[in-house]
C-alpha positions, 0 to 999 in steps of 0.5 A, a space after each residue: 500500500 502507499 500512502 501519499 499525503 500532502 504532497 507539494 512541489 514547486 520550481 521558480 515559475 510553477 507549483 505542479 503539485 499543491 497538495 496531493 493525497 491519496 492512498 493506492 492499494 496493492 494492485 489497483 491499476 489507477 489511470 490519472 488524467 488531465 490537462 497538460 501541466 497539472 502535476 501528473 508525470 510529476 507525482 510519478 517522478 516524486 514516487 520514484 524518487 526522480 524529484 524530491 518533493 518540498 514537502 509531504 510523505 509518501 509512506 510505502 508499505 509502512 516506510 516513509 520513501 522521502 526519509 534522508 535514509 532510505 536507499 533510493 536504489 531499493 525504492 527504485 527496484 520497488 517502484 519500476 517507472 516506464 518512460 514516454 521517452 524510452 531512455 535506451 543506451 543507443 550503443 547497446 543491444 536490446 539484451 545488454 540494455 535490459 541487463 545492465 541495471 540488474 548487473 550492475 547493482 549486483 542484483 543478479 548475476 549476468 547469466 541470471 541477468 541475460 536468461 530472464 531478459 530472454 524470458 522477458 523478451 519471449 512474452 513481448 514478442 521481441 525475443 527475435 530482436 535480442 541482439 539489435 541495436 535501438 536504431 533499429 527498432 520501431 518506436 513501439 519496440 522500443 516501448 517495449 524493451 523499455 517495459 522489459 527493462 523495468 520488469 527484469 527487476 520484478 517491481 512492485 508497483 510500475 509507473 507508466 508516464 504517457 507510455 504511448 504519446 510518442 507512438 503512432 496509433 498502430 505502435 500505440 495498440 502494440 504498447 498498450 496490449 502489453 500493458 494490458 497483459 500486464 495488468 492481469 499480473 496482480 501488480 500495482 500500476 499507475 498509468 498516465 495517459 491522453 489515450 482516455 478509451 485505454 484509461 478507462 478499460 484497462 483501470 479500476 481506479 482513476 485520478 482526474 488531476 486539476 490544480 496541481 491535486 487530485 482534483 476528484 477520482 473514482 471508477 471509470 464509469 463514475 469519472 467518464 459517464 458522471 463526474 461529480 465535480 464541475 472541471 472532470 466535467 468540462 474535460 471529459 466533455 472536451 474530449 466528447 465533442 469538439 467546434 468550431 465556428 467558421 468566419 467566411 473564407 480567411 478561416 484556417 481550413 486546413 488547422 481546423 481539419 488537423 484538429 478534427 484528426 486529433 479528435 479523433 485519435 485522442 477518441 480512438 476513432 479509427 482512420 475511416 471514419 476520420 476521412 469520413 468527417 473530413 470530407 462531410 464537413 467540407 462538402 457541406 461547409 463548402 455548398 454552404 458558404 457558396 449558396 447564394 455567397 452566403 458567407 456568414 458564420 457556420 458553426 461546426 461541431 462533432 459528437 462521439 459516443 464512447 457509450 453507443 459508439 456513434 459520431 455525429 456531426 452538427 451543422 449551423 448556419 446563418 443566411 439562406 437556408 442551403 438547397 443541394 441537388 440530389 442528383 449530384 454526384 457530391 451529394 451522392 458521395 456525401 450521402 455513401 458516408 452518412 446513415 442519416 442527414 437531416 435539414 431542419 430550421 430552428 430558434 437562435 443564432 443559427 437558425 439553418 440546422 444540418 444533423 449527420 450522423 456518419 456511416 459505420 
């Protein structure tokens, strides 16, 4: 068990952590969320003793870590940390990476060393890449060898920073597939994450971080389907739905179109359906700001449902109300990408409305 009381750390221009308290128990798999900035890779790194914090306790299993006395080199084997960065020795082989730490704190001898980094490999699939250099490896690969390297010394707990932010979606399934694996061990994990699908299925507990605290935590579904406190709200809806309003022709097509990409990364929404949006938004967005040069405000929003696994998309629009011809051929491609469309007028500041919700 780890008991982490009033928890602060500062550095000249920012205060991470303000006041973190929290108690995680043997084997609870705890996702910790939140805005950039909020202290979350900083409590992992003030739990493995890579920062020290300025004041408050972490008590581990009866022992207080952040005491002068304590053997930073036993916290360490105790509490394993996997890095967004990898961290490799480039001018070693996968195996030698793996043994080093082990070896040389005299924790295991180096055939002891070597045979239960094979092992390790072997149920990572990379058993075959042994002896490759780093250079070599894909990102997620790397990933990988980094987890191996942390369970050589059969940690307690193992904290994961953003382990799959500098993966691409398909690398990103590889790393998170091991942790999953993993996670069926028993051992105590606290992950942090942007990847909120992963977050939530993999937890049993998660830690909704805001103003350097532990803002509000509870079970995935308590945090995702209904927070409690008014910022979880505000950022889960965030990752739910994303706008924007669309000013005539000088708006910025091509960053808004980035963004909706992201969405759906961030969303785990597959690449399909990403294209699909991308190209509803801009035949309609287009037929609207050609109709009758109608170049008034549009507003765009898009809507996913983790829960019914659906994406919608909501047009308004000022001015005339859009007329589009059926039998084009623009219409019929826009309409092999929709289940459902429909026009409608309404009260308000867009009074033109369009409800799409995309093919799957």
């Amino acid at each position: 068990m780890i008991e982490i009381s009033h928890l602060r750390k500062e550095y000249e221009n920012a205060v991470p952590l303000q006041d973190v308290n929290a108690t995680i128990n043997d084997g609870d798999i705890i996702s910790i969320i939140g805005p950039s900035g909020t202290g979350k890779s900083t409590l992992l790194r003030c739990l493995n003793l890579l920062e020290r914090p300025d004041s408050g306790r972490i008590v581990v299993d009866g022992v207080n870590i952040l005491d002068k006395n304590v053997d930073v080199h036993q916290v360490r084997r105790k509490i394993g940390m996997v890095f967004q960065s990898f961290n490799l020795f480039e001018h070693m082989t996968v195996i030698e990476n793996i043994m080093y730490a082990p070896v040389k704190l005299k924790l295991l001898s180096r055939q002891e060393a070597y045979d239960k980094g094979i092992a390790l490999l072997e149920t990572v699939g990379l058993s075959a890449n042994a002896f490759s250099y780093p250079d070599s490896l894909s990102g997620g690969q790397k990933q990988r060898v980094a987890i191996v390297r942390t369970l050589i010394n059969d940690p307690e707990v193992i904290l994961f920073d953003e382990p799959t932010s500098a993966l691409d979606p398909t690398m990103s399934s590889e790393v998170m597939s091991v942790i999953t694996e993993l996670s069926r061990t028993g051992k105590t994990m606290m992950i942090v994450t942007h990847e909120m699908h992963f977050a939530r299925q993999i937890a049993n507990r998660v830690f909704y971080m805001d103003d350097g605290i532990i803002y509000e935590q509870g079970s995935p579904e308590e945090i995702f389907d209904n927070p409690k406190k008014e910022k979880t709200r505000i950022f889960i809806e965030k990752l739910r739905t994303i706008s924007f309003v669309i000013k005539g022709r000088s708006f910025d097509f091509a960053r808004s179109y980035g963004e909706i990409e992201k969405y759906c990364f961030k969303n785990r929404i597959a690449h399909k359906y990403a294209m699909y949006l991308l190209s509803i938004s801009e035949e309609l967005v287009q037929q609207i700001m050609v109709n009758e040069n109608n170049y008034r405000d549009i507003r765009l929003e898009i809507e996913y449902s983790e829960k019914n696994s659906t994406i919608d998309m909501h047009i308004g629009y000022k001015g005339k109300k859009l007329t589009i011809d059926e039998e084009s051929v623009s219409f019929k491609i826009l309409m092999s990408r929709v289940s459902d469309i429909r026009f409608s007028e309404t009260e308000g500041e867009y009074p033109n409305r369009i409800d799409i919700r995309v093919k799957q």
